[in-house]
N, C-alpha and C positions, 0 to 999 in steps of 0.2 A: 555475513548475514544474507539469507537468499529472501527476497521477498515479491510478493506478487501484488500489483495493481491492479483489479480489475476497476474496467473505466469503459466510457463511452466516448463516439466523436461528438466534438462540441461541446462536452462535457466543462464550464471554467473552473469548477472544484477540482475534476481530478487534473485539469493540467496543473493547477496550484501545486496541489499538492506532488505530482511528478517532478516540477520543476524543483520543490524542496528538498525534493527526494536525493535527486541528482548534485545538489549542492552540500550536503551532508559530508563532512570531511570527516570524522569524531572513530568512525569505524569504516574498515569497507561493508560493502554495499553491492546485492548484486541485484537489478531490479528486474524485474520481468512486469510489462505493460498489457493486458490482456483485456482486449475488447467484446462486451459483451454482447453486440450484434452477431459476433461471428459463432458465438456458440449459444442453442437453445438454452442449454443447461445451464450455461452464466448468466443468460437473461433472465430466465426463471427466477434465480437465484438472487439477481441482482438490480434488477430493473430500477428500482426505486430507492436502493440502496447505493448506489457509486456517489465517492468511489469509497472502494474494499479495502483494505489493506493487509496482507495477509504475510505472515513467517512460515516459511518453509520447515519444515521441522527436518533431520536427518535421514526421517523413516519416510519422507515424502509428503505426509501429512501436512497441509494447512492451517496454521493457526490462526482466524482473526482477529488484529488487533482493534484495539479499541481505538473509536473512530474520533479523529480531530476537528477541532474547531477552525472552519477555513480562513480564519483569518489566524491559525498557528504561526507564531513564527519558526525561524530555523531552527531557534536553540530549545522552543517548544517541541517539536519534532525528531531532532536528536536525544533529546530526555528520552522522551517514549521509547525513540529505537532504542537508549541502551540501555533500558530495563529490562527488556525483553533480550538484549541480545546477552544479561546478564542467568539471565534461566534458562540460557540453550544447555 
């Protein structure tokens, strides 16, 4: 499952949630961490939304997922992923 982060530095949501990310055994997992200073377009997009969490779809397309509660735990979080990685 390919999925995208966008996040901010300093951000303690989305390290949470990276670090959850990263710990997620249940499926692979390929993350991409994408900071939204470095692009206008992400900050527009995202300024007051991070962090994103987003599924890569086949076609390249983005899909966001729905956004967790930071205090998710792991197996909170793996749920999620594999509903979603259940509709690929």
């Amino acid at each position: 499952m390919r999925l995208v982060l966008y996040s901010k530095d300093g951000c303690h949501l989305c390290e949470g949630l990276a670090e959850k990310l990263q710990q997620v055994r249940s499926l692979p997992i390929e993350l991409e961490v994408r900071d939204i200073s470095l692009n206008p377009q992400w900050f527009a997009a995202y300024q007051f939304e991070v962090p994103v969490l987003c599924r890569v779809e086949t076609d390249g397309r983005e899909t966001p997922l729905p956004r967790l509660a930071p205090r998710a735990s792991l197996s909170q979080v793996e749920s999620l992923l594999q509903r979603f990685n259940d509709r690929a």
